[in-house]
Gaussian input, Z-matrix of N, CA and C with variables (Angstrom, degrees):
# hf/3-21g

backbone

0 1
 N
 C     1     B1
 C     2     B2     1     A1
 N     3     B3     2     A2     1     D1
 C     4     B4     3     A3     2     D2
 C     5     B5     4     A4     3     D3
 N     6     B6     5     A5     4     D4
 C     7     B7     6     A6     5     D5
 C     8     B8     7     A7     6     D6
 N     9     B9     8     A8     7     D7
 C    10    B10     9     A9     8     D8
 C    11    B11    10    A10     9     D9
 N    12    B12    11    A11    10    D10
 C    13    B13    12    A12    11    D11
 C    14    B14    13    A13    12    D12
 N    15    B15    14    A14    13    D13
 C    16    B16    15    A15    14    D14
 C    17    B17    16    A16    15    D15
 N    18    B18    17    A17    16    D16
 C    19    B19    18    A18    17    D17
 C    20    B20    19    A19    18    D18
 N    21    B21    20    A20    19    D19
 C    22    B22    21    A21    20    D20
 C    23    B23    22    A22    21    D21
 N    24    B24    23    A23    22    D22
 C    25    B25    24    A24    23    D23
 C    26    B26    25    A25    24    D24
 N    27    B27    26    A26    25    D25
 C    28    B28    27    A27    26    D26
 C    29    B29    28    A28    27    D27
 N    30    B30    29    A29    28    D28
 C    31    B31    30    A30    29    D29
 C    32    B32    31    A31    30    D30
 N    33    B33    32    A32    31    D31
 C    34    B34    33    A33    32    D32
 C    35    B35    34    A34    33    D33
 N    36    B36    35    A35    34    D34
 C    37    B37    36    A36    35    D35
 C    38    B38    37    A37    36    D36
 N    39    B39    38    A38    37    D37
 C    40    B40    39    A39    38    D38
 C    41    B41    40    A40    39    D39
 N    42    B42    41    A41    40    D40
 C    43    B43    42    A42    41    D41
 C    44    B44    43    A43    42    D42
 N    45    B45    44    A44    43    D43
 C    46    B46    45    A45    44    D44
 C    47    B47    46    A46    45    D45
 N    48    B48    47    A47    46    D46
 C    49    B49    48    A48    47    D47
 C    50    B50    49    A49    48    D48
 N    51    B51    50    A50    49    D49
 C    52    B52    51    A51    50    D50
 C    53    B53    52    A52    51    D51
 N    54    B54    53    A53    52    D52
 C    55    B55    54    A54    53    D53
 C    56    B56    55    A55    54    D54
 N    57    B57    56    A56    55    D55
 C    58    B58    57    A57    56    D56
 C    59    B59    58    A58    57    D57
 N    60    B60    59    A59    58    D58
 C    61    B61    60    A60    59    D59
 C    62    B62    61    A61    60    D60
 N    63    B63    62    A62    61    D61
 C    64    B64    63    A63    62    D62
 C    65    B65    64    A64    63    D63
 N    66    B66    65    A65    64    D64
 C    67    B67    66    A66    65    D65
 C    68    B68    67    A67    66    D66
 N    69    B69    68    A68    67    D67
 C    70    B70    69    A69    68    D68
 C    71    B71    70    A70    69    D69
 N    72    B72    71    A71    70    D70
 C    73    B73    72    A72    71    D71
 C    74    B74    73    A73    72    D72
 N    75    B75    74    A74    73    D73
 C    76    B76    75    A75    74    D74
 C    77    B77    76    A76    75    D75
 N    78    B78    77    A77    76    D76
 C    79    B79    78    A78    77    D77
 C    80    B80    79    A79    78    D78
 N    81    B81    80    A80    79    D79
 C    82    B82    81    A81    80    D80
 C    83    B83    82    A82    81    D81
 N    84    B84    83    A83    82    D82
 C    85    B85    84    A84    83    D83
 C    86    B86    85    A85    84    D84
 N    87    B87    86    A86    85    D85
 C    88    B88    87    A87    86    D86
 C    89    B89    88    A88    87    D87
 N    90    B90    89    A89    88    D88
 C    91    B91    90    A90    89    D89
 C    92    B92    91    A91    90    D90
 N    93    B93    92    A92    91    D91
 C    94    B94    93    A93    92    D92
 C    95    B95    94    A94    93    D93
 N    96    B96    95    A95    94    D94
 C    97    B97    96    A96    95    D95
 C    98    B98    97    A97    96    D96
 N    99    B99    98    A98    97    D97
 C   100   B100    99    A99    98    D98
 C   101   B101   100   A100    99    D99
 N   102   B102   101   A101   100   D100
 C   103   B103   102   A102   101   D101
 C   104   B104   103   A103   102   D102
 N   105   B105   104   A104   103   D103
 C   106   B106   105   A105   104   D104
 C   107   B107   106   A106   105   D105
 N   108   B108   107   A107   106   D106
 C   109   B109   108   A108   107   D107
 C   110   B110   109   A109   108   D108
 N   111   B111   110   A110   109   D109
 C   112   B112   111   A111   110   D110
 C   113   B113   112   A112   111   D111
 N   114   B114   113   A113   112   D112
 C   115   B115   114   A114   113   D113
 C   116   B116   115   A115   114   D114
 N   117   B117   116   A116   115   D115
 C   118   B118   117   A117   116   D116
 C   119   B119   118   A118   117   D117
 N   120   B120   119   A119   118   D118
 C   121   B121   120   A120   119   D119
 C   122   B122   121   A121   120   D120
 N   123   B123   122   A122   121   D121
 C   124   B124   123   A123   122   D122
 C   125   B125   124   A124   123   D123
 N   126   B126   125   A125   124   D124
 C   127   B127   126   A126   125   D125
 C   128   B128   127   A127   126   D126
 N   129   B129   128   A128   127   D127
 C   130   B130   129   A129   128   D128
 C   131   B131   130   A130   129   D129
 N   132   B132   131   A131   130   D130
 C   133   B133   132   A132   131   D131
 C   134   B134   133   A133   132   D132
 N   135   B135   134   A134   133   D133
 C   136   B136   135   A135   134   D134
 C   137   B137   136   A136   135   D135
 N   138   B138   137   A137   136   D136
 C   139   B139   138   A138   137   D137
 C   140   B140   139   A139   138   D138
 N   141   B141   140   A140   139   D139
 C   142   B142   141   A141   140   D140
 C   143   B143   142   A142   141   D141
 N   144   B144   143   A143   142   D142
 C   145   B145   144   A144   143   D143
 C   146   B146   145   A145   144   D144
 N   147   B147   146   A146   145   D145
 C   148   B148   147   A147   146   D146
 C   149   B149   148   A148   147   D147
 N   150   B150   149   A149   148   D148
 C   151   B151   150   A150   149   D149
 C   152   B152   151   A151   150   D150
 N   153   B153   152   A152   151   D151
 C   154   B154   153   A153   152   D152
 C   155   B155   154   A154   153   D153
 N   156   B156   155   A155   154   D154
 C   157   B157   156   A156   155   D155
 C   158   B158   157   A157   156   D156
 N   159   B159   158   A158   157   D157
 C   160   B160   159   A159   158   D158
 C   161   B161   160   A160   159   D159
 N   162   B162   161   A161   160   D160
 C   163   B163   162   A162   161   D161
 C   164   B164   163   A163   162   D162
 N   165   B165   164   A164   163   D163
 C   166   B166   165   A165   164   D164
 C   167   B167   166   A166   165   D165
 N   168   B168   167   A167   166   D166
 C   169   B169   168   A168   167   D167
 C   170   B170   169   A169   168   D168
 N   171   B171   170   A170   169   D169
 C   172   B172   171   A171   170   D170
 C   173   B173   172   A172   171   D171
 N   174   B174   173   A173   172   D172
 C   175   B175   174   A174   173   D173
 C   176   B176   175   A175   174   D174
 N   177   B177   176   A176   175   D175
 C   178   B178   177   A177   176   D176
 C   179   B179   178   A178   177   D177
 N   180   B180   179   A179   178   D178
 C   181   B181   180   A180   179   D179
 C   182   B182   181   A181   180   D180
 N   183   B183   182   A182   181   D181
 C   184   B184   183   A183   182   D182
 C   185   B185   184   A184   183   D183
 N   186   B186   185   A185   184   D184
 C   187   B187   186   A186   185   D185
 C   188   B188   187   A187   186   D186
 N   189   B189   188   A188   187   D187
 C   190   B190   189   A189   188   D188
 C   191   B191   190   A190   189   D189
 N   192   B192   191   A191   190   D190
 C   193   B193   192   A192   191   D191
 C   194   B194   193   A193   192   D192
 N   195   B195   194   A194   193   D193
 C   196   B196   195   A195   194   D194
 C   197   B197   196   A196   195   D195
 N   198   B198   197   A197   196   D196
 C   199   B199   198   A198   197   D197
 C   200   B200   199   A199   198   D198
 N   201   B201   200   A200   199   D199
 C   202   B202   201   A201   200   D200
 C   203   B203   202   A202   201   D201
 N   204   B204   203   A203   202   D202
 C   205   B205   204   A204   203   D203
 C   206   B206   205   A205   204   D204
 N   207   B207   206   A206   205   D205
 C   208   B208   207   A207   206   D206
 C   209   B209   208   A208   207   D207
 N   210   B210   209   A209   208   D208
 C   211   B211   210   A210   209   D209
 C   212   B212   211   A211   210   D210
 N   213   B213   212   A212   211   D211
 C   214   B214   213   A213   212   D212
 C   215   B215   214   A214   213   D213
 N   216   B216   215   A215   214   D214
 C   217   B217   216   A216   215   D215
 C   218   B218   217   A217   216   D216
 N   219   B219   218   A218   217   D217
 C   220   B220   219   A219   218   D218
 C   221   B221   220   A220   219   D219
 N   222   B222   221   A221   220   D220
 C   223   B223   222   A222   221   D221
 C   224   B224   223   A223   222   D222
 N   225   B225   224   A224   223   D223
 C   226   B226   225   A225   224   D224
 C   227   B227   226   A226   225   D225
 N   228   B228   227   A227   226   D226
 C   229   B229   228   A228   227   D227
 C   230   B230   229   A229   228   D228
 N   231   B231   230   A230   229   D229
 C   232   B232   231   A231   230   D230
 C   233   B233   232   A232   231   D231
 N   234   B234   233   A233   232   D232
 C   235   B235   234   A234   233   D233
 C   236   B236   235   A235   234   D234
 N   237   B237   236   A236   235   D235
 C   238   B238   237   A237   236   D236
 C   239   B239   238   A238   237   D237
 N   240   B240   239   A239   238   D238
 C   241   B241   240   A240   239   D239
 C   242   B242   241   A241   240   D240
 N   243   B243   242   A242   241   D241
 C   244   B244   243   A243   242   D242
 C   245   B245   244   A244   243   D243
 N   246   B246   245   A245   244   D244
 C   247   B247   246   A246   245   D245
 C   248   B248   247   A247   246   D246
 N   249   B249   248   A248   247   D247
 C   250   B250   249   A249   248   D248
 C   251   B251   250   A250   249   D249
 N   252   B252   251   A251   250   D250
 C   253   B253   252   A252   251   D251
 C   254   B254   253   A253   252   D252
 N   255   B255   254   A254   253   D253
 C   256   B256   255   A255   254   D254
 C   257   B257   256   A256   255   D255
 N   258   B258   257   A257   256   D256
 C   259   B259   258   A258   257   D257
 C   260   B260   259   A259   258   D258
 N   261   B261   260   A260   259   D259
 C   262   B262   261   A261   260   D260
 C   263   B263   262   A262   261   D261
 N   264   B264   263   A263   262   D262
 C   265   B265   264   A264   263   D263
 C   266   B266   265   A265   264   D264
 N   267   B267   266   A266   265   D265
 C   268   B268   267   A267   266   D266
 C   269   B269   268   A268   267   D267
 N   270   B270   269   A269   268   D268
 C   271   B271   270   A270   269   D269
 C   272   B272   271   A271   270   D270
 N   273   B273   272   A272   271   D271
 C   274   B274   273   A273   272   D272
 C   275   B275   274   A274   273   D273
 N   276   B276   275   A275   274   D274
 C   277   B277   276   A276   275   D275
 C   278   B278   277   A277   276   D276
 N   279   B279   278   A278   277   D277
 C   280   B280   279   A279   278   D278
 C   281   B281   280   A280   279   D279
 N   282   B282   281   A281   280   D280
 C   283   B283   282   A282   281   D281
 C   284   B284   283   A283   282   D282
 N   285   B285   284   A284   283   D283
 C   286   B286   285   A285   284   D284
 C   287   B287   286   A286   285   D285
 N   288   B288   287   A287   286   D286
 C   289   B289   288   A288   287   D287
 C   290   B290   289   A289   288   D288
 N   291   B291   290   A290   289   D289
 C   292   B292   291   A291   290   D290
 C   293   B293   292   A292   291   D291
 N   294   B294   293   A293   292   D292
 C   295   B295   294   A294   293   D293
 C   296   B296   295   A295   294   D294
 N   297   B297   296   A296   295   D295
 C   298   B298   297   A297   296   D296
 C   299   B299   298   A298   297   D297
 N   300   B300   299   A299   298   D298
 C   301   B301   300   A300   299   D299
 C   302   B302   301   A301   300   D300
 N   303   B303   302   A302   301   D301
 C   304   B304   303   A303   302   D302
 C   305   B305   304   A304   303   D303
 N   306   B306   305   A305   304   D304
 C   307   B307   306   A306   305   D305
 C   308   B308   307   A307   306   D306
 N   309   B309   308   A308   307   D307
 C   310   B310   309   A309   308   D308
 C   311   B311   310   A310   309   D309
 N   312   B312   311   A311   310   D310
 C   313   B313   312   A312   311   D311
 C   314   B314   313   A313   312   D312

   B1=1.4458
   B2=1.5244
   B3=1.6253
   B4=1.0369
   B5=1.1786
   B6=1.6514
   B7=1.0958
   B8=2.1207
   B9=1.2772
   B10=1.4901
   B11=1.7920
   B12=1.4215
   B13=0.7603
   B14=2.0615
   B15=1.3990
   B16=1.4558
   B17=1.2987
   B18=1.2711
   B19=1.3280
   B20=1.9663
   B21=1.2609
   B22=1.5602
   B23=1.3702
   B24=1.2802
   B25=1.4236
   B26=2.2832
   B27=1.7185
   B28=1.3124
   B29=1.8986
   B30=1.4334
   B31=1.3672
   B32=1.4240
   B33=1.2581
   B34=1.0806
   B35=2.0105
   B36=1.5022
   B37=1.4612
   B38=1.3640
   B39=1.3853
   B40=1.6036
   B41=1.9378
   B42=1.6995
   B43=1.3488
   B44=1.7876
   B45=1.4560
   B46=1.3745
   B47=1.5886
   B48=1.3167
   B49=1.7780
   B50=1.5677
   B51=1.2312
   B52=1.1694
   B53=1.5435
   B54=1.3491
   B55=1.4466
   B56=1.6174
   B57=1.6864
   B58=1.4576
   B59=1.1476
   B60=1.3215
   B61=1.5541
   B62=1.9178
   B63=0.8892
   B64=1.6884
   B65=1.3033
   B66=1.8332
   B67=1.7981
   B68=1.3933
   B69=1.5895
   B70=1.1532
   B71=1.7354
   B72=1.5207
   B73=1.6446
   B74=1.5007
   B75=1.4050
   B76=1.9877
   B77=1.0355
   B78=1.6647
   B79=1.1705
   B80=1.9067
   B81=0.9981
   B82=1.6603
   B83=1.8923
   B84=1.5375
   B85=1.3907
   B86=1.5547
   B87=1.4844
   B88=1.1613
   B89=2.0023
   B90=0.9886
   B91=1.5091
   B92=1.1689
   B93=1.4000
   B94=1.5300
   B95=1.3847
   B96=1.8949
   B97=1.4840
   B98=1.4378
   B99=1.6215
   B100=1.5355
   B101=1.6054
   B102=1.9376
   B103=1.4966
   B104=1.3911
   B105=1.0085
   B106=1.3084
   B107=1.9300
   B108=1.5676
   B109=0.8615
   B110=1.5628
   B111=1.7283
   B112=1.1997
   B113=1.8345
   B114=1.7022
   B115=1.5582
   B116=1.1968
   B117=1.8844
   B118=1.3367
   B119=1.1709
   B120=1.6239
   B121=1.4436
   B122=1.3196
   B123=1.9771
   B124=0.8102
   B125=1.7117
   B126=1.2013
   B127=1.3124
   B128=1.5194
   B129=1.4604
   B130=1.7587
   B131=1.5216
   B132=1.2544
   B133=1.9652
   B134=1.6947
   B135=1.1624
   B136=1.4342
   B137=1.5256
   B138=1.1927
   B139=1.6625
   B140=0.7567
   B141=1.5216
   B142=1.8262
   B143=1.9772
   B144=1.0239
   B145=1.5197
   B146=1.3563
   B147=1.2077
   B148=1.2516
   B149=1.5509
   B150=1.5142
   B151=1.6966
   B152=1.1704
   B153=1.3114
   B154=1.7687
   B155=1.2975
   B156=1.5621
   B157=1.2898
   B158=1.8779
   B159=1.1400
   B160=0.9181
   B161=1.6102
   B162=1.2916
   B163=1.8180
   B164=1.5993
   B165=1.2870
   B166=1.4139
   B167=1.7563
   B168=1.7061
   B169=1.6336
   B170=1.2483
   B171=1.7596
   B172=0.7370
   B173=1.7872
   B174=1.1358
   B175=1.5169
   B176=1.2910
   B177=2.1534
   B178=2.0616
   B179=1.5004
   B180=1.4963
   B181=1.2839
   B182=1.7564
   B183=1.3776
   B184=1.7819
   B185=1.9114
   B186=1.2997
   B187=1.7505
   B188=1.8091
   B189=1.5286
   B190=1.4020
   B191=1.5132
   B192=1.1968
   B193=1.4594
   B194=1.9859
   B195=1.5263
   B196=1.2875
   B197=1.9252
   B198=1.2682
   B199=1.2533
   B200=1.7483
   B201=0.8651
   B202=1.4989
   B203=1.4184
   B204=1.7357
   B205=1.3372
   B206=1.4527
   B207=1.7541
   B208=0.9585
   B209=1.7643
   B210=1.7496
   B211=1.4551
   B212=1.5086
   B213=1.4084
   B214=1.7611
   B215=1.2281
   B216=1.4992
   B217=1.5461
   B218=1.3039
   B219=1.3902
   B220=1.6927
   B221=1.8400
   B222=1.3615
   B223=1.7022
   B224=2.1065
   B225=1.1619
   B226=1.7772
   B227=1.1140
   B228=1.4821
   B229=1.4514
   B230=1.7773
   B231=1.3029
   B232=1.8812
   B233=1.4333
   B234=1.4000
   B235=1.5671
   B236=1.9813
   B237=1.2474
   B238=1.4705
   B239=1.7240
   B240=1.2676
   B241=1.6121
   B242=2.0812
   B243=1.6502
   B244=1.4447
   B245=1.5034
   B246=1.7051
   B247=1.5347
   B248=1.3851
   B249=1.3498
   B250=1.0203
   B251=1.7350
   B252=1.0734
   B253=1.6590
   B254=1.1819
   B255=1.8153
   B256=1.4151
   B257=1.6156
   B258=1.4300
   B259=1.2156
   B260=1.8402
   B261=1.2309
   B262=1.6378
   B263=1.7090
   B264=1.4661
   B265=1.8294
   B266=1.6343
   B267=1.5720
   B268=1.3630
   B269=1.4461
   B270=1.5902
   B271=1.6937
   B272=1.1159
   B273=1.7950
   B274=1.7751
   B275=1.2148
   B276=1.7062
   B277=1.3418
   B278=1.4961
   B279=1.5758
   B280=1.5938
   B281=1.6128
   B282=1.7190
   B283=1.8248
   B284=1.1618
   B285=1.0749
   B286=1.5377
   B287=1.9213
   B288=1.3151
   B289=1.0180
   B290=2.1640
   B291=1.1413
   B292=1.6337
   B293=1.3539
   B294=1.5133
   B295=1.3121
   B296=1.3971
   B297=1.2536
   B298=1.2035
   B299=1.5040
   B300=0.7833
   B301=1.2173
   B302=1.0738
   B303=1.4271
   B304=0.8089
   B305=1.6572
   B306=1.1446
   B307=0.9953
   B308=1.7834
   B309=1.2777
   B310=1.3372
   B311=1.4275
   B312=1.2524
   B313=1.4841
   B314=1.2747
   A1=107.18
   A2=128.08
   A3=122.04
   A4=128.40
   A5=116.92
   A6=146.30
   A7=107.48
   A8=83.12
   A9=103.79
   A10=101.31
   A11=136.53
   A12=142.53
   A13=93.97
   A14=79.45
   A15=100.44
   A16=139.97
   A17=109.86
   A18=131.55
   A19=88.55
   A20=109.90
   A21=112.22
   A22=138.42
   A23=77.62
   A24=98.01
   A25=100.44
   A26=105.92
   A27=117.01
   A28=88.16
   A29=110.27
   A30=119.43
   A31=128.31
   A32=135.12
   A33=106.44
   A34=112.13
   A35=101.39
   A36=95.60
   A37=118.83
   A38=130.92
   A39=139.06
   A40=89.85
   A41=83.05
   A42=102.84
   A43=116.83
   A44=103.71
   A45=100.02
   A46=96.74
   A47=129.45
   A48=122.82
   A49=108.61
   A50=110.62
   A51=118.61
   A52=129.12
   A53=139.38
   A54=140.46
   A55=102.02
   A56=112.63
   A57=105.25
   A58=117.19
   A59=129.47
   A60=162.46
   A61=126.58
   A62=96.21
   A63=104.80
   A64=103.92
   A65=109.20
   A66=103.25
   A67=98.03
   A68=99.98
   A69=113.01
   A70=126.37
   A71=106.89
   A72=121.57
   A73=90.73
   A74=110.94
   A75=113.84
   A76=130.97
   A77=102.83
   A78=98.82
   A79=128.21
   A80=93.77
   A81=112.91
   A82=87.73
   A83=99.85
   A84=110.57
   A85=98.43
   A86=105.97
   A87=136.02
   A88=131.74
   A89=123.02
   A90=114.46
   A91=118.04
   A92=119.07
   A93=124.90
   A94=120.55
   A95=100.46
   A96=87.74
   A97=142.45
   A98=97.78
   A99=105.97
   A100=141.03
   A101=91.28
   A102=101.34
   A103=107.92
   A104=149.16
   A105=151.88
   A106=108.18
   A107=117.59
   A108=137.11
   A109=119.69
   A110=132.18
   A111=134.43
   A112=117.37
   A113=113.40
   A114=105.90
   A115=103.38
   A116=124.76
   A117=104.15
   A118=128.57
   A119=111.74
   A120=121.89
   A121=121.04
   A122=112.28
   A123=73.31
   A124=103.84
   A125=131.23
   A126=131.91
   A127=108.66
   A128=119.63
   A129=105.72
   A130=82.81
   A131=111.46
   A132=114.20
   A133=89.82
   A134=136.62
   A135=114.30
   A136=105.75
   A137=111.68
   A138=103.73
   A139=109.64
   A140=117.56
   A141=138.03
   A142=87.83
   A143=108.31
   A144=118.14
   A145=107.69
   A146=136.48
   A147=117.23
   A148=146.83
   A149=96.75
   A150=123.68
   A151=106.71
   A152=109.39
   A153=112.89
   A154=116.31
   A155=111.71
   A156=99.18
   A157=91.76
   A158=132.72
   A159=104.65
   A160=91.69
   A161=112.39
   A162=103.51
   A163=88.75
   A164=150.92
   A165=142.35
   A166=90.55
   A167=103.27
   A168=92.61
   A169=127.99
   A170=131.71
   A171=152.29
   A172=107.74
   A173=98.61
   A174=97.79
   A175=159.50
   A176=62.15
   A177=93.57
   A178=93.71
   A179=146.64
   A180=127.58
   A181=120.07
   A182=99.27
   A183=98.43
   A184=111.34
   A185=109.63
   A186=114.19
   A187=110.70
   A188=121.97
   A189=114.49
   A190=101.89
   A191=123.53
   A192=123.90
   A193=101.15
   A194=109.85
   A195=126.85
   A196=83.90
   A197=117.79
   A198=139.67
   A199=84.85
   A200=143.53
   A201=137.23
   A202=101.96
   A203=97.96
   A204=91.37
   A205=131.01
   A206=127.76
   A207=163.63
   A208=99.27
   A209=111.69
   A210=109.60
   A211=104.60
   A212=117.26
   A213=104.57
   A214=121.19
   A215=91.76
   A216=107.00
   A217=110.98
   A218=92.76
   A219=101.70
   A220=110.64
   A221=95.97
   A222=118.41
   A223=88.87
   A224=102.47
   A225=81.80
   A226=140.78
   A227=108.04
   A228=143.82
   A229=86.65
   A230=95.35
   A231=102.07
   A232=111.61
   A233=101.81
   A234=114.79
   A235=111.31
   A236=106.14
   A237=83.57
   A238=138.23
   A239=98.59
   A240=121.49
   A241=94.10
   A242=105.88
   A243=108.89
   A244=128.39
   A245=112.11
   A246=120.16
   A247=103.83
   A248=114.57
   A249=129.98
   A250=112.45
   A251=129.26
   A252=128.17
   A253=115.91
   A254=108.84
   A255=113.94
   A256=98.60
   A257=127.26
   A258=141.69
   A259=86.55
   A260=112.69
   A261=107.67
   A262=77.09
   A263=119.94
   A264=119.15
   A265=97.60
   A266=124.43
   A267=113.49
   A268=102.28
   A269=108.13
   A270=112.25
   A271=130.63
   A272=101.40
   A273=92.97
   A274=82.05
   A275=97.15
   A276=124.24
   A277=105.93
   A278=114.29
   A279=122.94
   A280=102.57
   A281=114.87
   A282=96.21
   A283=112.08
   A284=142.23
   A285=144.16
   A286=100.50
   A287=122.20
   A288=99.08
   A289=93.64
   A290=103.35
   A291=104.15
   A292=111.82
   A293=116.30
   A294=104.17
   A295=111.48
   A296=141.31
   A297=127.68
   A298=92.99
   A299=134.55
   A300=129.46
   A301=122.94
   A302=147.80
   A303=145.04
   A304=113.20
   A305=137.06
   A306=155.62
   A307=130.45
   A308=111.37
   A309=119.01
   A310=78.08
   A311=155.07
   A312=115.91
   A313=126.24
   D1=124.10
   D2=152.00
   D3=-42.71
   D4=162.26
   D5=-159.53
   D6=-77.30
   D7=-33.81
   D8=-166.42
   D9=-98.93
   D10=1.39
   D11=-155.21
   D12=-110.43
   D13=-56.34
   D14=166.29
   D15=-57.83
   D16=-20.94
   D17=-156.72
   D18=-102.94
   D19=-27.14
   D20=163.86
   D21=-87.48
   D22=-0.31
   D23=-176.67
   D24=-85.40
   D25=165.81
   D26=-164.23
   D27=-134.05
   D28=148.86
   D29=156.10
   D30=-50.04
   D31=133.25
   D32=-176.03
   D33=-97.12
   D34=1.18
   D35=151.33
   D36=-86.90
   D37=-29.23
   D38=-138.92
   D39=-148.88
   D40=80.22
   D41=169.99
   D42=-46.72
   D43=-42.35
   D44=-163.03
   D45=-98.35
   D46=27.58
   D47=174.04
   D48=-112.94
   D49=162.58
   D50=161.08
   D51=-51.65
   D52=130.95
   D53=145.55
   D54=-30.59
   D55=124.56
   D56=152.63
   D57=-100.24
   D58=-40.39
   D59=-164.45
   D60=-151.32
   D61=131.46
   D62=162.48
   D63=-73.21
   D64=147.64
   D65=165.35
   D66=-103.49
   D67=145.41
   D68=-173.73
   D69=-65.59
   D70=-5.99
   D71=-174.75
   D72=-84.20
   D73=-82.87
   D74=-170.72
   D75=-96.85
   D76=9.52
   D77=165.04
   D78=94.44
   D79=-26.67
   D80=-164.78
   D81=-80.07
   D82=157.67
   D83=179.91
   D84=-105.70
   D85=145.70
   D86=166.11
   D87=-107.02
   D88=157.71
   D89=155.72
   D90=-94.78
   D91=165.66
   D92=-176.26
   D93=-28.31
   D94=-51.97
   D95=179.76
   D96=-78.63
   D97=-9.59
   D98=169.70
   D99=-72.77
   D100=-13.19
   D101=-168.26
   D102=-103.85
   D103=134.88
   D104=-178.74
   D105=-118.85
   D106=135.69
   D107=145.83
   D108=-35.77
   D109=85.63
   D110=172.44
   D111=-123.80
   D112=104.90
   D113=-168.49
   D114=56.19
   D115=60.15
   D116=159.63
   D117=55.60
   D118=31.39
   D119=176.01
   D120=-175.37
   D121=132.78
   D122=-140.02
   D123=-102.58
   D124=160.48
   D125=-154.90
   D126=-123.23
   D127=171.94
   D128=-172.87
   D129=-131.06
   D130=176.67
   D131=-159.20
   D132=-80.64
   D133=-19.98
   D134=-175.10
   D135=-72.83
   D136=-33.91
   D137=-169.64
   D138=-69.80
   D139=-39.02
   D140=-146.03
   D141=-78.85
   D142=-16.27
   D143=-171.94
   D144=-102.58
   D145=-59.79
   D146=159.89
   D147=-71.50
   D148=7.47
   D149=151.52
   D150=-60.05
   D151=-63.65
   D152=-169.98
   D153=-71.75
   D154=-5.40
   D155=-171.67
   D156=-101.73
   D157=12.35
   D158=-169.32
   D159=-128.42
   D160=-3.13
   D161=168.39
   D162=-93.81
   D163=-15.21
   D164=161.44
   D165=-41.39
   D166=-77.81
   D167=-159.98
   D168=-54.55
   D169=-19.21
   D170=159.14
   D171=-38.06
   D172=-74.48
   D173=163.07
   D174=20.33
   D175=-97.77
   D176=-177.93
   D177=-88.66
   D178=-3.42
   D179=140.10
   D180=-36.44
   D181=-68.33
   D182=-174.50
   D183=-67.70
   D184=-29.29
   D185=178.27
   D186=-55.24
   D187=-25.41
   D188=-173.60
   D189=-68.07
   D190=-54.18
   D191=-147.59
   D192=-89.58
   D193=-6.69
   D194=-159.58
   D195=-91.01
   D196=-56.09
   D197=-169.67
   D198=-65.64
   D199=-51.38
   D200=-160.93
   D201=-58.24
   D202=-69.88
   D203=-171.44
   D204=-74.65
   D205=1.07
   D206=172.80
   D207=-60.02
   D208=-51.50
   D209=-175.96
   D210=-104.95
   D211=-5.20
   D212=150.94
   D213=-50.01
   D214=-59.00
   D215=-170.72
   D216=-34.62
   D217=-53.96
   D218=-154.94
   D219=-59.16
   D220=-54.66
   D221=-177.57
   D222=-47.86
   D223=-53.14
   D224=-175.67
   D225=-57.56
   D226=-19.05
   D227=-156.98
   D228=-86.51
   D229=-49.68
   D230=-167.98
   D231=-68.50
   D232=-57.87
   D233=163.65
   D234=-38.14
   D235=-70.31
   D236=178.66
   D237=-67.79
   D238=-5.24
   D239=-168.92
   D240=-75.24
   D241=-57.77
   D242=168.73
   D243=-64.28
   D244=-21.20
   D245=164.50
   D246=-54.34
   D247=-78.23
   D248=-169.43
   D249=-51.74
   D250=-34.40
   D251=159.93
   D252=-41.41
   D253=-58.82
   D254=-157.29
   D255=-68.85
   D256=-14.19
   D257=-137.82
   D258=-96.78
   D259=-42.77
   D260=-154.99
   D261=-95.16
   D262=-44.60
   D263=-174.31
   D264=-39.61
   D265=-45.46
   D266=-150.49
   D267=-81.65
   D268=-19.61
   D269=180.00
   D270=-95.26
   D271=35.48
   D272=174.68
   D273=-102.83
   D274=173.97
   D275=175.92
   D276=-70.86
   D277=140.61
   D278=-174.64
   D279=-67.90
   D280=-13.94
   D281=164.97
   D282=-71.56
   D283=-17.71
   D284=-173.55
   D285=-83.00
   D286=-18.00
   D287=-172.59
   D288=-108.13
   D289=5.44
   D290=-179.95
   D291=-104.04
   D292=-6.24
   D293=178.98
   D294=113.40
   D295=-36.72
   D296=-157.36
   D297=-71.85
   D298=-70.72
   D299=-171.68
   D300=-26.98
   D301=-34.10
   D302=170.94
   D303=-92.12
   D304=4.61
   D305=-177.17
   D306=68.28
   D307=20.18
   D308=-145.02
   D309=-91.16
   D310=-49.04
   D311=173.91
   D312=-86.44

């Protein structure tokens, strides 16, 4: 697109500004401040927004089952950490749990 083509061109937020750029998704012209630099292209905040919104959903597809096994994990980790407590708790010697040991009678 010429220079002069452009130069007739209007924002399509900012009726009364100049065209700086077309976005490269819809096409529609913008002014400086609407278009932003995204991957070398340049994009206006609606697209640049429903890009992101759609590698978000992309996502939270793989995050459910990621999150599952994320709080298995975890619960097993806990679970054996208290096995293993009650495990060494049940194997002291019953003087340790009467006191002598520590000398209090």
């Amino acid at each position: 697109m010429s220079m002069n083509t452009l130069a007739l061109k209007r924002c399509f937020n900012h009726s009364h500004r100049e065209a700086a750029g077309r976005c490269s998704s819809c096409g529609r012209f913008f002014c400086r401040e609407c278009l932003t630099d995204h991957e070398d292209r340049l994009v206006c905040s609606a697209c640049l927004e429903n890009s992101s919104r759609k590698r978000a959903a992309g996502r939270s597809i793989l995050l459910v089952p990621v999150r599952v096994v994320q709080v298995a994990g975890g619960v097993t980790v806990l679970w054996l950490f208290f096995y293993y407590l009650g495990l060494a708790l049940s194997r002291l010697p019953s003087s340790f749990h009467d006191g002598t040991i520590w000398g209090l009678r």
